[in-house]
C-alpha positions in Angstrom: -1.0 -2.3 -19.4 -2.4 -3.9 -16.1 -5.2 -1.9 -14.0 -2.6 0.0 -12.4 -5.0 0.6 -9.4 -4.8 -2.6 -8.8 -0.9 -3.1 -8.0 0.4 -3.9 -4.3 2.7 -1.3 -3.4 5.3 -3.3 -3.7 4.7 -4.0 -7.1 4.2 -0.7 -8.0 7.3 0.3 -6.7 9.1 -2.4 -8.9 7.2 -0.9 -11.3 8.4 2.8 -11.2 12.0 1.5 -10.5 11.9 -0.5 -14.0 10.4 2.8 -15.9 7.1 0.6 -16.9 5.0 3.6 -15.9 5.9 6.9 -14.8 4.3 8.0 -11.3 2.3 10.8 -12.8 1.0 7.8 -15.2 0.0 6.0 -12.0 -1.4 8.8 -9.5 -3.7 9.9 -12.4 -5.6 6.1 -12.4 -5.7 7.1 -8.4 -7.1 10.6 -9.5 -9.5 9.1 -11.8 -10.3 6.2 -9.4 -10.9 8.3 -6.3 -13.6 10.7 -8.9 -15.4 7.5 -10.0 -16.0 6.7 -6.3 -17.2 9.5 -4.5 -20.3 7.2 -3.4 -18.2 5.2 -0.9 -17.2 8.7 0.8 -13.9 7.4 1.6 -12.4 11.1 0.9 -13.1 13.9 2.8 -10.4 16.3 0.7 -8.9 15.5 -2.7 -6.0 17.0 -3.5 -5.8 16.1 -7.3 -3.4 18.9 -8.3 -1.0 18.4 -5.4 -0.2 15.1 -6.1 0.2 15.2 -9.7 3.1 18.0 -8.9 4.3 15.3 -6.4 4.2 12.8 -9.1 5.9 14.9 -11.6 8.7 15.6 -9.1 9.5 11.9 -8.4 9.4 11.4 -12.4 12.2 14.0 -12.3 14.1 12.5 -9.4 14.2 9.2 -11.4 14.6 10.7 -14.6 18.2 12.1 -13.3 21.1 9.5 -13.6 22.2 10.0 -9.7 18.9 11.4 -8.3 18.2 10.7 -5.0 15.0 8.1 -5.1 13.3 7.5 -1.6 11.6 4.5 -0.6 8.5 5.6 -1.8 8.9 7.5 -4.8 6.4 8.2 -6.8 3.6 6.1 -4.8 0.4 7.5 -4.1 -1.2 7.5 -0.8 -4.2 8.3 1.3 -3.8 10.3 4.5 -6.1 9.8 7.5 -7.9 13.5 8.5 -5.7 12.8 11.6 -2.7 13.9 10.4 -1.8 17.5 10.5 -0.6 18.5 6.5 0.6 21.7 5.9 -2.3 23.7 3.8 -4.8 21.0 3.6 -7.3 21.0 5.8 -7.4 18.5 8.3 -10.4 18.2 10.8 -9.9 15.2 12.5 -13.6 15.0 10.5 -15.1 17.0 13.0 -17.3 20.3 13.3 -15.8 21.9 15.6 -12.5 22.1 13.6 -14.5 24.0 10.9 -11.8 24.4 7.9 -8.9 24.4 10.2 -5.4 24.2 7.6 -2.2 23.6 9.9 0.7 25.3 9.0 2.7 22.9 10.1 3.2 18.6 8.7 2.8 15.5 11.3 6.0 13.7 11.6 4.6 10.7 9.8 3.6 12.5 6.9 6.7 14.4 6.6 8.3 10.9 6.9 6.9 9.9 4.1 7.2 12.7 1.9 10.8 12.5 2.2 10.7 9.4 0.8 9.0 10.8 -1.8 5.4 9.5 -1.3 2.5 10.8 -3.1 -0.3 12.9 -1.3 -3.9 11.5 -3.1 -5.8 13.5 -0.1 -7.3 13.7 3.0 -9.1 10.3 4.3 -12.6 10.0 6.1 -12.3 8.5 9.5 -14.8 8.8 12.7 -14.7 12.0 14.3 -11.7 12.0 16.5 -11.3 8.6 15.9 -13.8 7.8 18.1 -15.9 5.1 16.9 -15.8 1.4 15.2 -17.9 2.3 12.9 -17.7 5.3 10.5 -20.6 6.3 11.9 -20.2 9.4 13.6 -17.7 11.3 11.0 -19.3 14.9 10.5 -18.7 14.3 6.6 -21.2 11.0 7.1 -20.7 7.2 6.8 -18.2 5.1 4.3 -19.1 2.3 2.7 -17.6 -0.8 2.5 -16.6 -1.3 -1.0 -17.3 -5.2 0.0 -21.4 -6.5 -0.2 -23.3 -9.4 1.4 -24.3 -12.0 -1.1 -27.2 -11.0 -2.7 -27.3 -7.9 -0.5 -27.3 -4.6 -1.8 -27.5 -2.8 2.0 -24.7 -0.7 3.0 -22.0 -1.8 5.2 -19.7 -0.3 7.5 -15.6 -0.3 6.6 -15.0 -0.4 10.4 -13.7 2.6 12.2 -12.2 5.0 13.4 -9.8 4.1 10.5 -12.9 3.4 7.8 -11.7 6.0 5.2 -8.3 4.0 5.0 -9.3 0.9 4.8 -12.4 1.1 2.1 -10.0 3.8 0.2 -7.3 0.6 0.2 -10.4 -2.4 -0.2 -11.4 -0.2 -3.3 -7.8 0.1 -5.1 -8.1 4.4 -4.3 -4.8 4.5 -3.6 -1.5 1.8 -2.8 -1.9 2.5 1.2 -3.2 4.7 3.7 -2.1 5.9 7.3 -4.1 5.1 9.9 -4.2 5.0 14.0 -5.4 2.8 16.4 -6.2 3.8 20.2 -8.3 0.3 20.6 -8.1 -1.1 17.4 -9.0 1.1 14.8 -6.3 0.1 12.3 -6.9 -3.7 12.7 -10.6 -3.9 13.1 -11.2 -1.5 9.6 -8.5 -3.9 8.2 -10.7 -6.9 9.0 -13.6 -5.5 7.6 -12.0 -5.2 4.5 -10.0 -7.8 3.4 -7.0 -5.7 4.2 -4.0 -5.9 6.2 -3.3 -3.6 8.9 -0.7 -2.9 11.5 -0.6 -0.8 15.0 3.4 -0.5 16.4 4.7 -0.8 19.5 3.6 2.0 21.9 6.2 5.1 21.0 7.6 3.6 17.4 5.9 6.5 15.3 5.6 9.8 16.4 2.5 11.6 17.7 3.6 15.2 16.8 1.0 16.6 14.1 -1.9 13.6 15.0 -5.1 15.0 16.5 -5.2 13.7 20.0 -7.7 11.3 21.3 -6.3 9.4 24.2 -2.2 9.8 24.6 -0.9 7.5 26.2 -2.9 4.6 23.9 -2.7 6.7 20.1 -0.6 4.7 18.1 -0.1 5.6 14.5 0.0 3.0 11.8 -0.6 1.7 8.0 -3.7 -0.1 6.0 -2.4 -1.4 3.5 -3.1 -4.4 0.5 -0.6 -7.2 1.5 1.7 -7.8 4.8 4.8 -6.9 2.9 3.3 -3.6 2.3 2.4 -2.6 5.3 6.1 -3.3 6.1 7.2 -1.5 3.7 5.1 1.9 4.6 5.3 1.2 8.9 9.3 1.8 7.5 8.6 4.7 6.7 6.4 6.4 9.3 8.3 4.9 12.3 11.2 7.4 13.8 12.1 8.7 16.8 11.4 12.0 17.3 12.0 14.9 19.9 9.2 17.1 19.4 7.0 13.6 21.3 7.8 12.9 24.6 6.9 9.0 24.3 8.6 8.9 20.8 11.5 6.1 21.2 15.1 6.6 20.7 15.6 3.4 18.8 16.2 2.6 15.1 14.2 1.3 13.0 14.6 -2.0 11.7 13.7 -3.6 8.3 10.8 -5.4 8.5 10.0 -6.2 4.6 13.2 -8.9 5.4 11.0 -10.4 8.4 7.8 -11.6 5.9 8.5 -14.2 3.7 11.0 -16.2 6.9 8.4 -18.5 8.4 7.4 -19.6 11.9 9.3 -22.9 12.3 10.6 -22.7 15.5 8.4 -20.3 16.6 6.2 -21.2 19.1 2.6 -19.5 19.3 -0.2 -18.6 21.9 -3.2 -19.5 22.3 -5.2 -17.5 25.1 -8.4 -19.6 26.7 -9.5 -15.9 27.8 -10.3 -15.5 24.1 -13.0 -17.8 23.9 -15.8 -15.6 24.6 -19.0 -15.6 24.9 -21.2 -15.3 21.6 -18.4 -15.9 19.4 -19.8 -16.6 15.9 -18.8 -20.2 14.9 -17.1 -19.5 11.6 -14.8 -16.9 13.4 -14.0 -19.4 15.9 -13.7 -22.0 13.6 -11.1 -19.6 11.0 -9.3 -19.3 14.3 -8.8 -23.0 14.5 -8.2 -23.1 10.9 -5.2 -20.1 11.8 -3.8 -22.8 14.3 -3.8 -25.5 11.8 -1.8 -23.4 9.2 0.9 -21.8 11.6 1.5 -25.7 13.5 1.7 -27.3 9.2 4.1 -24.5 8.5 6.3 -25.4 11.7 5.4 -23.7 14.6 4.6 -24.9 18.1 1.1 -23.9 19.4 0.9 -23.6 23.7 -2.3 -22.1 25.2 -1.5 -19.4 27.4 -3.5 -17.1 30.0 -4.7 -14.1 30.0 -6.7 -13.2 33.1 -7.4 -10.0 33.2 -8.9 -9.9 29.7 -12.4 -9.7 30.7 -11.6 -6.2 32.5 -9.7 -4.8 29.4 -12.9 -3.6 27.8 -14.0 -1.6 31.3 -10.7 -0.2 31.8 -10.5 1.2 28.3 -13.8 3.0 28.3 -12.7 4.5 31.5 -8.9 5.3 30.9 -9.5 6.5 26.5 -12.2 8.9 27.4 -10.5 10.5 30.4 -7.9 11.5 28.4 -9.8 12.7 25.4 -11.6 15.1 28.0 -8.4 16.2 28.6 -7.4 16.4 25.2 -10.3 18.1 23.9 -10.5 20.9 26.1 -8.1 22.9 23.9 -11.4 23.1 21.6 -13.4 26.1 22.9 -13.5 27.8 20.0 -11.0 30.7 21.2 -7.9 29.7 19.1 -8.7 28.0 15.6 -11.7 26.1 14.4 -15.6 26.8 14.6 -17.0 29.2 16.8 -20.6 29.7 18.2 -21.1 33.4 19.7 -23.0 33.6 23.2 -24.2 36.6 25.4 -20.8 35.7 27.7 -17.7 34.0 27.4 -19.1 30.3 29.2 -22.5 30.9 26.9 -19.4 31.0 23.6 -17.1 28.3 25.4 -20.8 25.9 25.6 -22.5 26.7 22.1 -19.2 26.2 20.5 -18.9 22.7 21.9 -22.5 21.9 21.8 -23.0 22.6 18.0 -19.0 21.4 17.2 -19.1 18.1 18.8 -21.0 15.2 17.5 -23.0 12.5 19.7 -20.5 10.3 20.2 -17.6 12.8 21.3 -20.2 14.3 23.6 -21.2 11.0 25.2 -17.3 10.0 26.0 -16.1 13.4 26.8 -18.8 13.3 29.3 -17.8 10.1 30.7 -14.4 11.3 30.4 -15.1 14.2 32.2 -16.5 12.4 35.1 -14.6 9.7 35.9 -11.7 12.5 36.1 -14.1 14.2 39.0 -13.3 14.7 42.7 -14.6 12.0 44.6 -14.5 9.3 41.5 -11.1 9.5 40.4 -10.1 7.1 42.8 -12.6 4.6 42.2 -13.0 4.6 38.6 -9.3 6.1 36.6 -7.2 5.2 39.2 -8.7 1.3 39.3 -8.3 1.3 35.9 -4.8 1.9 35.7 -4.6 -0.4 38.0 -5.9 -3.0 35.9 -4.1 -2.2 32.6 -0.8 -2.4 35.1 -1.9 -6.4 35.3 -3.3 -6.4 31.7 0.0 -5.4 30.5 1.9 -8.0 33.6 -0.7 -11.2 31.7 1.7 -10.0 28.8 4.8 -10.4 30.0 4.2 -13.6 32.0 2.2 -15.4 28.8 5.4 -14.2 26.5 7.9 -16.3 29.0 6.2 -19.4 26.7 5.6 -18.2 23.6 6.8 -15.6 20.6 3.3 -14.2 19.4 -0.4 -14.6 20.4 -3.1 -15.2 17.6 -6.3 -14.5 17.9 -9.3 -13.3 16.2 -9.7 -9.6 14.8 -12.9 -9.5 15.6 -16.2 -10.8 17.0 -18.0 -10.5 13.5 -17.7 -9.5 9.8 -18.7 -6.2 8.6 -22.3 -4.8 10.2 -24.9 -2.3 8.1 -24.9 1.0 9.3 -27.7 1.4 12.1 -27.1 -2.3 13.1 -25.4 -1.8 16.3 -24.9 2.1 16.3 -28.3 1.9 18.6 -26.7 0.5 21.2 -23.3 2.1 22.5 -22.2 -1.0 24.8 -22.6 -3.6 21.3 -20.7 -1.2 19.8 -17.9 -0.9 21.9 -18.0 -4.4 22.2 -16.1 -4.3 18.4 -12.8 -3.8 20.4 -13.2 -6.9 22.5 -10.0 -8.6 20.9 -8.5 -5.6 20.0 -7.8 -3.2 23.2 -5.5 -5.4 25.1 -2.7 -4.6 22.8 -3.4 -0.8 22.9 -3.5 -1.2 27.0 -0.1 -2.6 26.9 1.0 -1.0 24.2 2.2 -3.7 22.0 2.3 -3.7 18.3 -0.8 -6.1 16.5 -1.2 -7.1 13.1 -4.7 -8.6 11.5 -4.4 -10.1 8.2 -7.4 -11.1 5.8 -7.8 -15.0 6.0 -11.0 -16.1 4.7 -14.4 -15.3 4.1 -18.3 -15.2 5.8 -20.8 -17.5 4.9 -22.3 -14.2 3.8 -18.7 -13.5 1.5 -17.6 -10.7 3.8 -13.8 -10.8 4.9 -13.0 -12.2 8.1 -9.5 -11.4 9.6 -7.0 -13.3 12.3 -4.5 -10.8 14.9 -0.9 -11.7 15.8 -0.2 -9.6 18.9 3.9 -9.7 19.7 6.0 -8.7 22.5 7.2 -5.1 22.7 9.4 -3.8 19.8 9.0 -7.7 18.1 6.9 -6.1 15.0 9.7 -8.7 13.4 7.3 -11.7 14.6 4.1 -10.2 13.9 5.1 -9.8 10.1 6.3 -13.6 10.1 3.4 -14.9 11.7 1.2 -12.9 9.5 3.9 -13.6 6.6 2.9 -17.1 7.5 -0.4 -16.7 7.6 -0.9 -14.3 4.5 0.6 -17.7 2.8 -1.5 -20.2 4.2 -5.0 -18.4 3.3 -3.7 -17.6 0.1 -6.5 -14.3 0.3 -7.1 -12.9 -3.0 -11.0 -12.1 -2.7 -11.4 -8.6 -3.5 -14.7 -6.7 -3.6 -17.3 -7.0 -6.5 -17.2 -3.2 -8.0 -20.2 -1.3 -7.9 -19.4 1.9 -7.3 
């Protein structure tokens, strides 16, 4: 039998449908996978004996001759420490969540448990998803499964969504959740030779995700192949009452959208794109992205994006405004870690003090004043007023094309320490990324070649809102054309 590890999920599905392995046959290879690579710190809770009951269920829903089989029966999964699962911890990898275990499921999650899905465990991620690097989780770094040539120095995964992607790179599970509030589904995904996906603004629910910023959360999958991440974003798309911004609209099927091409389609090129200090073998896989979608059929126009340059500004003004908002619930009164003081404001500051890391601190400070009297006007207010024409470029650049494509990102995978020095470099990750979240569009970014220094390198199709359908052609498209089959060298 095959390294069952290594199967898409699609395949792996096929397989369970066609009785070539049993699911308790295939979440044990996860089981044993996950134990042989506790150096890459991609879990933050296992949950070994949970899933094999999970497994042994689905056996029994497929062993019955009319059993009802979900979507997902029987495949095992990693779960971001985002999502809220009823009795397993979840942390949002933080302190000051100490061993908080909800009581209550995330809508995604319980999405996919209905179809049957496989729980593998809890997934390492930056601490409140704030971060491009892995860096500041409170459980410490991933590691990129993937290596520089002749390089044995750690790398990062990406972040916040690092746990997901290196648990996908490294064949830990068949997908992962994720969620991306200014790229932290598609950067990790780029890092890693994998394909990710963020939704339209309001296609999955938010109930049961640890907030960071509201109105730009947007929950989504990392998974091995385009098709799959079809197959899972399914899944964990639906409306839902219990979120406000949650969209009353159905779901459609996506897996049909992958394999249909782009002829006809005509695609974007924004000039705004071209930025300074772009490395010349992502701009020139860009080029090479071009070349594949006009030989497969489309149409390539260049388009204008004006207001890009302020996208980055705006975003670091509006994202940590809200998670000052967000975070205030955490004052270690109700759940979570508690530091004792002489008073209540000496508990309410120690708490906070010892439960928040750097990076949390340092935005939720910024956050905090930007939200102030006096500066409100001139700093959140402008900002809204610039993702207001941010999301406007959009609309007017969609009036001549179908889908935008530009790079993931503005380099390959960094070592840890390489830009975590320097806060503005490494905000600077989300350059090509945070328009999308700011206009709450869906984005997909698909693995299509590799470094001088063999580390993936990844393209983004951004689409108009609720047209998920042209970002999985385009990537379809694309997935074809780069024929990406690189996979890390194991190590671990």
């Amino acid at each position: 039998m095959t390294d069952l590890t290594a199967l898409t999920l699609a395949s792996a599905l096929d397989g369970l449908k066609s009785k070539q392995f049993s699911s308790v046959e295939l979440t044990q290879a996860f089981v044993s996978a996950i134990e042989k690579a506790r150096v890459l710190n991609a879990f933050v809770v296992e949950t070994p004996e949970k899933a094999l009951e999970m497994a042994k269920a689905s056996d029994a829903r497929r062993a019955k001759a009319k059993g009802k089989v979900g979507k997902l029966d029987g495949a095992p999964l990693g779960i971001k420490d985002l999502y809220c699962t009823k009795g397993v911890r979840t942390t949002a990898c933080s302190g000051i969540l100490g061993d908080f275990t909800p009581t209550y499921e995330s809508t995604v999650t319980q999405n996919l448990w209905d179809q049957g899905a496989v729980m593998l465990g809890k997934l390492n991620m930056d601490e409140f998803a704030m971060g491009s690097s892995n860096e500041t989780s409170h459980f410490g770094n991933v590691i990129n499964p993937w290596r520089r040539k002749g390089d044995n120095q750690g790398l990062t995964p990406g972040g916040s969504s690092g746990g997901s992607a290196a648990s996908v790179a490294a064949n830990l599970c068949l997908a992962a959740t994720a969620s991306d509030t200014g790229g932290s589904i598609r950067q990790p995904a780029a890092f890693t030779g994998t394909v990710g996906i963020k939704p339209t603004y309001g296609r999955a629910s938010r109930y049961g995700m640890v907030a960071f910023a509201s109105s730009l959360d947007q929950a989504g999958p990392i998974a091995k192949t385009v098709e799959d991440s079809a197959i899972l974003l399914e899944v964990m798309c639906s409306h839902d009452p219990k979120d406000s911004t949650s969209l009353n609209i159905k779901t459609p099927n996506w897996q049909k959208d992958v394999r249909k091409g782009v002829k006809g389609m005509k695609i974007g090129i924004p000039k705004e794109y071209r930025i300074e200090g772009l490395s010349e073998e992502i701009d020139a896989l860009w080029q090479q992205g071009i070349a594949w979608l006009k030989a497969a059929g489309a149409t390539i126009v260049d388009i204008s994006l004006p207001h890009t340059k302020y996208a980055l500004p705006a975003y670091y003004i509006v994202a940590p405004a809200e998670a000052s908002s967000n975070l205030a619930r955490y004052d270690g009164m109700r759940y979570g870690a508690r530091v004792e003081g002489g008073s209540l404001t000496q508990t309410y500051e120690g708490t906070r003090a010892s439960g928040f890391g750097k990076e949390v601190q340092r935005r939720l400070m910024i956050g905090t004043y930007v939200l102030s009297s006096g500066y409100y006007d001139a700093y959140y207010l402008r900002a809204q007023k610039v993702r207001t024409k941010i999301f406007q470029d959009f609309v007017d650049a969609f009036e001549s094309c179908d889908a935008i494509l530009t790079p993931a990102c503005p380099s390959p995978a960094f070592a840890f320490g390489e830009k975590s020095g320097d806060p503005v470099e490494m905000y600077l990750n989300d350059v090509f990324t945070v328009t999308a979240n700011l206009a709450g569009l869906p984005g997909i970014a698909v693995p299509a070649g590799l470094s001088a220094s063999g580390l993936p390198l990844g393209l983004q199709v951004i689409g108009k809102a609720l047209d998920e359908a042209a970002c999985f052609r385009v990537g379809g498209a694309l997935e074809d054309a780069a024929g990406f089959v690189a996979r890390p060298e194991k190590w671990w």
